[in-house]
C-alpha positions in Angstrom: 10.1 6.4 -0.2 10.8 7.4 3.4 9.6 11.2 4.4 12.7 13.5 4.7 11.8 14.4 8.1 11.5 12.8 11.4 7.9 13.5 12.4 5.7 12.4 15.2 2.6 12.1 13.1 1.5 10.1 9.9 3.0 11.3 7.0 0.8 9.9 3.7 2.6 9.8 0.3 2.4 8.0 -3.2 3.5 4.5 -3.2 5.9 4.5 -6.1 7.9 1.1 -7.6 10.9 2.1 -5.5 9.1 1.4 -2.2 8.3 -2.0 -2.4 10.8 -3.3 -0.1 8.7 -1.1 2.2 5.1 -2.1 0.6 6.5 -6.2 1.2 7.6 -5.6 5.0 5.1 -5.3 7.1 2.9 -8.0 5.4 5.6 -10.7 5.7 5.4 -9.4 9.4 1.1 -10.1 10.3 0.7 -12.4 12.3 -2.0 -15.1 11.5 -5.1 -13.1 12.6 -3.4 -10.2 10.7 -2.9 -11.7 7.7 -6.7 -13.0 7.5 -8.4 -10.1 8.3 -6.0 -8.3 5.8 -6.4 -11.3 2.8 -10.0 -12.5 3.9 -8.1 -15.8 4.3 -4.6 -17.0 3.9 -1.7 -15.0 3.0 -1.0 -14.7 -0.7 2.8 -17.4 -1.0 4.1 -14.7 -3.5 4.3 -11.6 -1.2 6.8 -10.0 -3.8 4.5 -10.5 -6.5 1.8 -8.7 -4.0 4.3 -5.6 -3.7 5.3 -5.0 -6.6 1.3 -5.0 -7.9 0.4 -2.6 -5.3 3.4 -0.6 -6.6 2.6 -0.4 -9.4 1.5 2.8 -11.0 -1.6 2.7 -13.8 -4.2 5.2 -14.2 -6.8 2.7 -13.1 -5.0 2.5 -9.3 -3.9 5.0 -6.3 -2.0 3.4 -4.0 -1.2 5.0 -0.5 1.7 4.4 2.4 1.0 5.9 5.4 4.5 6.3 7.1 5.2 7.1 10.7 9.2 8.3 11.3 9.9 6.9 8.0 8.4 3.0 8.7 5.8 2.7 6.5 2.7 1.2 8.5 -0.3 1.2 6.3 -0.8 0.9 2.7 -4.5 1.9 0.9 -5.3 0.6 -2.6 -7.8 2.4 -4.4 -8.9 0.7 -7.8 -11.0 2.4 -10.5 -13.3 -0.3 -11.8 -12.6 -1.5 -15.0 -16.1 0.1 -16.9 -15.6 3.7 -15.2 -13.7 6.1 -17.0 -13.4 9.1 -14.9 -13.0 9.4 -11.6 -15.7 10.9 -9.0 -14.7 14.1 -7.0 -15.8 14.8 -3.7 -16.4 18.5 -3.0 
């Protein structure tokens, strides 16, 4: 899910099951020190697997791709947990 236009700035959209090509990328990219401080150890073997989860779409996740002239570079999970059944609103 590249942004239509060119920009210079960060464009943020939905991650959606099409993108994880994109999503897969730039974490079989990190280099070691990357990939721990991303994993909090090693990196997962199964980085397809990994995509395709965070691409996922569920009513319990939001997941994030921050794209920069259409390359995504940053993805943000956000999980509801499991025993919460709304979600909170900032104001």
């Amino acid at each position: 899910m590249s942004p239509t236009a060119v920009t210079t700035g960060v464009v943020v959209l939905s991650v959606r099951p099409a993108d994880r090509d994109d999503v897969q990328d730039p974490h079989e990219r990190m280099d070691t020190h990357d990939a721990s401080m991303r994993f909090s150890g090693a990196r997962p073997k199964h980085l397809e697997d990994l995509a395709e989860s965070l691409c996922r779409q569920d009513p319990g996740r939001y997941v994030l791709g921050a794209f920069i002239g259409g390359i995504l570079v940053g993805v943000a999970n956000y999980v509801r947990p499991a025993d919460q059944t709304e979600s909170e609103r900032c104001c």
